[in-house]
C-alpha atoms as an extended CHARMM CRD file, in Angstrom:
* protein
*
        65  EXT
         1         1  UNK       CA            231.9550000000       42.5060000000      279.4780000000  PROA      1               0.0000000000
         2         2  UNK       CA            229.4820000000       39.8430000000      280.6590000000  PROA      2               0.0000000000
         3         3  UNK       CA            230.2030000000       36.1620000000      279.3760000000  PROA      3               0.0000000000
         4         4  UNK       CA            227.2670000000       35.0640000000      277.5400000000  PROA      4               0.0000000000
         5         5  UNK       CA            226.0780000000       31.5310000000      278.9940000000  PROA      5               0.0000000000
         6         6  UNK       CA            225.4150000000       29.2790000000      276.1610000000  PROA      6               0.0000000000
         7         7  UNK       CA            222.7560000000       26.8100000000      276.6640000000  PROA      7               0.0000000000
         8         8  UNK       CA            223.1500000000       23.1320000000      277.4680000000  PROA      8               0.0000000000
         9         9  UNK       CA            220.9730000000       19.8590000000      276.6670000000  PROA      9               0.0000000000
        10        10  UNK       CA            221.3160000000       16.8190000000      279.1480000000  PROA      10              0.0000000000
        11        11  UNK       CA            220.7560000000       13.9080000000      276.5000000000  PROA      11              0.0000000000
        12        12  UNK       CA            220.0640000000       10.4490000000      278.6040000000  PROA      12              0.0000000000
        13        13  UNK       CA            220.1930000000        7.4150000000      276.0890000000  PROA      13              0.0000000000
        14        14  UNK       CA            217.1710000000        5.5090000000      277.0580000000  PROA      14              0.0000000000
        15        15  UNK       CA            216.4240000000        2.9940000000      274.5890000000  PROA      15              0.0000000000
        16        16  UNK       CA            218.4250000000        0.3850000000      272.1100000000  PROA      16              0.0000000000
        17        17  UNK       CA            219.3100000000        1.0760000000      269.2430000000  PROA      17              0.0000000000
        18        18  UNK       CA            219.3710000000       -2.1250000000      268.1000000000  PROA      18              0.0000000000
        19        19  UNK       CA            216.5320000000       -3.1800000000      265.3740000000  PROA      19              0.0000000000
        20        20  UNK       CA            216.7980000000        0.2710000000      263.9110000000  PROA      20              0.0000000000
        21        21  UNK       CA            218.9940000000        2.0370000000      260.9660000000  PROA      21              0.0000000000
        22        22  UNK       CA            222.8100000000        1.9170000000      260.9970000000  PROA      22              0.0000000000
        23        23  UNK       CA            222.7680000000        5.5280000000      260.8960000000  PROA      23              0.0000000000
        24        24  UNK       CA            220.6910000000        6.1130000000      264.3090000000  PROA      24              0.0000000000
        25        25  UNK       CA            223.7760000000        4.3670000000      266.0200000000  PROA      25              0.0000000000
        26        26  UNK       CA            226.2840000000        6.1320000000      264.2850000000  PROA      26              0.0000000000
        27        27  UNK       CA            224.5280000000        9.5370000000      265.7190000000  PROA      27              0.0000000000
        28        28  UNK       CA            224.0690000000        8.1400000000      268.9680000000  PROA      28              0.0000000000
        29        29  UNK       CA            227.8290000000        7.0640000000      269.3330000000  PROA      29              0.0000000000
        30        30  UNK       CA            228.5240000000       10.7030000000      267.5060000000  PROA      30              0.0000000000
        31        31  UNK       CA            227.1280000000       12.2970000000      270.6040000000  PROA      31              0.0000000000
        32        32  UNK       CA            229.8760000000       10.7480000000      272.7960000000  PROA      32              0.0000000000
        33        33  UNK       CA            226.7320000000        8.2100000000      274.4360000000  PROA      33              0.0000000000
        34        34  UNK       CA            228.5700000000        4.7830000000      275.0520000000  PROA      34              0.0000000000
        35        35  UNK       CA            226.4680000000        2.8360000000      277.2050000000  PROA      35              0.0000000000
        36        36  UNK       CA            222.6540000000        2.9770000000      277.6340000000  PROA      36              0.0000000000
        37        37  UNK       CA            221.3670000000        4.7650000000      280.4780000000  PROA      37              0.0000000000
        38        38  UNK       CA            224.5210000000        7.1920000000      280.2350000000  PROA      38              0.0000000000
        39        39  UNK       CA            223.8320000000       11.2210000000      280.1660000000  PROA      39              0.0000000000
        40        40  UNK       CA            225.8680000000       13.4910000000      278.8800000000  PROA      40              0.0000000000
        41        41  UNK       CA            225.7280000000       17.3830000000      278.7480000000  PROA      41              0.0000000000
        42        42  UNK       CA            225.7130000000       18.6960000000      275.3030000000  PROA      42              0.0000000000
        43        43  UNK       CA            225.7270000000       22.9900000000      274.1370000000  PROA      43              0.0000000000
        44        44  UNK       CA            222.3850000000       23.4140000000      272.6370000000  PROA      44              0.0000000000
        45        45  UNK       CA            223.3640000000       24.6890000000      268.9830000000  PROA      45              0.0000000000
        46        46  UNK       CA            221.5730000000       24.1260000000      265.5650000000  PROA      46              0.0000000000
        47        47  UNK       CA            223.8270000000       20.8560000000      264.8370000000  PROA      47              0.0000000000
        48        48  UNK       CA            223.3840000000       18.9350000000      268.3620000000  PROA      48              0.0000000000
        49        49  UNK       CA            219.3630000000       19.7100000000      267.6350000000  PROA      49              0.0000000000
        50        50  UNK       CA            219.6470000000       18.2210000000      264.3030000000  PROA      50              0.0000000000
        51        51  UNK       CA            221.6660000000       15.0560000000      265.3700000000  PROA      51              0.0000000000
        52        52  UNK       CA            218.7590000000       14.8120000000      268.4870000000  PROA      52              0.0000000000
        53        53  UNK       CA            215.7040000000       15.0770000000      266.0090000000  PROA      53              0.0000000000
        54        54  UNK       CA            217.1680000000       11.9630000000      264.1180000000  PROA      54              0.0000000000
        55        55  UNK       CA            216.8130000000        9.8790000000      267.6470000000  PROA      55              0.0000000000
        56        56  UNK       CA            214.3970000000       11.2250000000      269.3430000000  PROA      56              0.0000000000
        57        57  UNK       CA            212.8280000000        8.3730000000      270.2450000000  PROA      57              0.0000000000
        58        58  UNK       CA            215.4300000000        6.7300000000      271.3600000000  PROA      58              0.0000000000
        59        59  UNK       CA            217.0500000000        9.6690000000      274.0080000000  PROA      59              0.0000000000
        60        60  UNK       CA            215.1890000000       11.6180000000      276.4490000000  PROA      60              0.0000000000
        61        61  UNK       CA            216.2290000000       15.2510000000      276.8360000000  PROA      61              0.0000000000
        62        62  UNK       CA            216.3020000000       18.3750000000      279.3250000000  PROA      62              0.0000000000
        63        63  UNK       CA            216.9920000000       21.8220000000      279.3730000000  PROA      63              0.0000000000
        64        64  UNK       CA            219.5850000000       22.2350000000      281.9050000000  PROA      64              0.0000000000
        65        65  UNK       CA            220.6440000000       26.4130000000      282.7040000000  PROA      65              0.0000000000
């Protein structure tokens, strides 16, 4: 059988998240970001999407094959 290749998002943390809600840092440290300007590759599922709608204006991100 053929593996199925499962999607993946590169998230880049781009902006503070200083000034804003508590929660916004709790979701950006949730997606294993630590330092600003750090990327990481993340599966694109229903629950990363969810987390990345909450801080969207704080991450940039890119569909990566």
């Amino acid at each position: 059988m053929a593996e199925k290749k499962t999607k993946m998002l590169k998230v880049t943390w781009v902006k503070s998240a200083i000034g804003y809600n508590k929660k916004q840092s709790l979701i950006i440290e949730a997606l294993g970001l630590k330092k600003l300007g750090q990327s990481k590759l993340l599966p694109d599922n229903e629950s990363v999407r969810g987390s990345l709608f909450h801080v969207q204006h704080l991450v940039k991100v890119e569909e990566v094959k």
